[in-house]
C-alpha positions in Angstrom: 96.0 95.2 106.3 97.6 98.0 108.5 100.9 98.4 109.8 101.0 99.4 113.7 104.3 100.5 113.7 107.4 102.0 111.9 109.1 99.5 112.9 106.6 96.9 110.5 107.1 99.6 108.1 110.9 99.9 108.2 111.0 96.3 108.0 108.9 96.2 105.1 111.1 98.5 103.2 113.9 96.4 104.2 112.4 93.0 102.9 111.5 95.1 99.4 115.2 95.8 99.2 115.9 92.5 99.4 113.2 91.3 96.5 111.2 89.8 98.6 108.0 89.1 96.4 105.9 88.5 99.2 106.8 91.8 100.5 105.8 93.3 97.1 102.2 91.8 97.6 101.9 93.7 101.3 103.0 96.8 100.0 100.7 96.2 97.4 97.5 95.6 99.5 99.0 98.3 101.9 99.4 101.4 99.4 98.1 100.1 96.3 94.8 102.0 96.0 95.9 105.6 97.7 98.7 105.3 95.1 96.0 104.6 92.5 93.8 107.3 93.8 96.9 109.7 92.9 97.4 108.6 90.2 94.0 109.1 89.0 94.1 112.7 90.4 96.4 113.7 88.0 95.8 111.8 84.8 92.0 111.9 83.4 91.6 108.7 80.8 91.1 105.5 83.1 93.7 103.4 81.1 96.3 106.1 81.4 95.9 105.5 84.9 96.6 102.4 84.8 99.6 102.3 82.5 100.7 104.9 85.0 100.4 103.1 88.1 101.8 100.6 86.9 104.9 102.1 85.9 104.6 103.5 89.6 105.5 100.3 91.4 107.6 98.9 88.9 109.7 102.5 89.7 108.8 102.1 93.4 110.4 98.2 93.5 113.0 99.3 91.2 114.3 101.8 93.3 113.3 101.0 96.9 117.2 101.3 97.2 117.4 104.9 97.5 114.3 104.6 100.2 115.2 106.3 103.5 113.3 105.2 106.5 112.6 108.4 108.5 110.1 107.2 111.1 106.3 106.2 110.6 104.7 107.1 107.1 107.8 107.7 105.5 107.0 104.8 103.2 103.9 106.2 102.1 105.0 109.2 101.9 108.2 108.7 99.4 105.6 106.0 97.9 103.5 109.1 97.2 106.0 111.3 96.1 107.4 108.8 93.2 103.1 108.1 91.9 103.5 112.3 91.6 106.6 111.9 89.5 104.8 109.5 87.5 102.1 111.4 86.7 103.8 114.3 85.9 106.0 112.6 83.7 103.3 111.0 81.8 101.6 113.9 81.3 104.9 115.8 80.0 105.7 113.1 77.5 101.6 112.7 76.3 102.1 117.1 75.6 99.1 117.2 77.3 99.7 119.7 80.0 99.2 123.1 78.6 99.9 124.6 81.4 100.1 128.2 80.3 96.9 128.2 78.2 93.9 129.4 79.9 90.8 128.2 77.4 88.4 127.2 80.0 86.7 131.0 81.1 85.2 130.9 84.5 82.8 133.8 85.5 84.1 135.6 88.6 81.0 135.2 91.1 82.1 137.8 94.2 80.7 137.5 97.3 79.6 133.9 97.4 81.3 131.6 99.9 83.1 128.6 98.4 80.4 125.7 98.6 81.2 122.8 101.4 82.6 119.8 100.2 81.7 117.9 103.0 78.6 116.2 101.8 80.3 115.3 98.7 80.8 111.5 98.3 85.0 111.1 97.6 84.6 109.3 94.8 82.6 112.2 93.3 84.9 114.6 94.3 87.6 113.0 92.4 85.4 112.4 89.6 85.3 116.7 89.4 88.9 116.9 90.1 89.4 114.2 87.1 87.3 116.5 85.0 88.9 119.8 85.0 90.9 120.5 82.2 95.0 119.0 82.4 96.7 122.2 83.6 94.2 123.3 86.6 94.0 119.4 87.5 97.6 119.3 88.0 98.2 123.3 89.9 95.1 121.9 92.1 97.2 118.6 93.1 100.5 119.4 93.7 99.1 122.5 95.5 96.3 121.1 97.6 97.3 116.9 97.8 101.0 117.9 97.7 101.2 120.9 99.3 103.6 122.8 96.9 103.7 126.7 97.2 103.6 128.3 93.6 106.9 129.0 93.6 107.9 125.3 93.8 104.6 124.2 91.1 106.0 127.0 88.7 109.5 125.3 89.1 108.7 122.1 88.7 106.5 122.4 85.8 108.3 124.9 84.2 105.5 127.8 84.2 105.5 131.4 86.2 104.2 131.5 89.4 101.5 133.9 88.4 100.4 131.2 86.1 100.3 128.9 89.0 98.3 131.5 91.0 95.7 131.7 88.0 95.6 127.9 87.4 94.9 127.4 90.6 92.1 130.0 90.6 90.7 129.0 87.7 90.5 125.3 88.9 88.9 126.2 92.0 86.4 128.6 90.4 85.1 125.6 88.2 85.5 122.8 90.9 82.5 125.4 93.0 80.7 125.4 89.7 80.8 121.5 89.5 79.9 121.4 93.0 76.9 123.7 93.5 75.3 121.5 90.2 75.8 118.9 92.0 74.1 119.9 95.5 71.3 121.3 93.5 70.5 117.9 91.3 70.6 116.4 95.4 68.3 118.5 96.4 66.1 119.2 93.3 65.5 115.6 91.7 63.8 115.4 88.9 
């Protein structure tokens, strides 16, 4: 199921306003699973992720109210924004996102390109993202999914920007790490 046109969408929104339990069911099939899949970026453990994205649409139908349509995707998009909230939230109530402690080392490797990610299967590219410890999994979202700069991750998560900077470092160091060992067990079977 696809809608063609803001106009579908804005009615959508309209007819979840209104409690329309059908509705709920369309938005459902329509952004259920890239809502999941953000979910699921932030938060590791598979039943937090549930619990999470479930209080993600109960939020979303609670408060389609303050919803403003502003042209195609919008929907999606503030859809998107609230699964963030969500996961953030979770993660600041579990005391889980130590943020300013660095305790996974990465060796600096200079002058190696950053390996390709294009031959990567997405689910095993989230499966890498899922793995990296809480505070790089979260700098990594909001700042490559979300498109924060540091400035706005350090102020949202209550953290200096240089710790953003290094987070987001970190993550990326171990995410090449996870994904050369990857391309080598493809190549090199045993």
């Amino acid at each position: 199921m696809r809608l063609s046109t803001g106009n579908q969408e804005e009615r959508l929104a309209e007819r979840l306003r209104s409690g329309d339990s059908d509705a709920m069911r369309e938005f459902y099939a329509l952004y259920g699973g890239h809502l999941a899949k953000v979910c699921a970026r932030y938060i590791a453990d598979a039943e937090d992720t549930k619990d999470v994205f479930q209080d993600t649409l109960v939020r979303i139908f609670s408060r389609v109210g303050d919803f403003t349509y502003r042209g195609s995707g919008s929907l999606q998009a503030w859809a998107t924004k609230v699964a963030v909230n969500e996961s953030l939230k979770f993660l600041r109530q579990q005391k889980r996102n130590e943020l300013a402690q660095l305790t996974h080392d990465v060796a600096d490797e200079s002058g190696e390109d950053d390996p390709s990610v294009r031959d990567i299967p997405p689910e095993v590219f989230l499966r890498m993202v899922r793995e990296l410890p809480t505070g790089y999994r979260t700098v990594f979202n909001l700042y490559v999914f979300e498109e924060k700069s540091h400035k706005e991750i350090a102020d949202l998560l209550g953290i200096k920007k240089d710790t953003s900077s290094s987070q987001l470092s970190r993550a990326k160091k171990l995410l090449a790490q996870k994904i050369k060992e990857y391309t080598n067990s493809k190549q090199n079977p045993r």
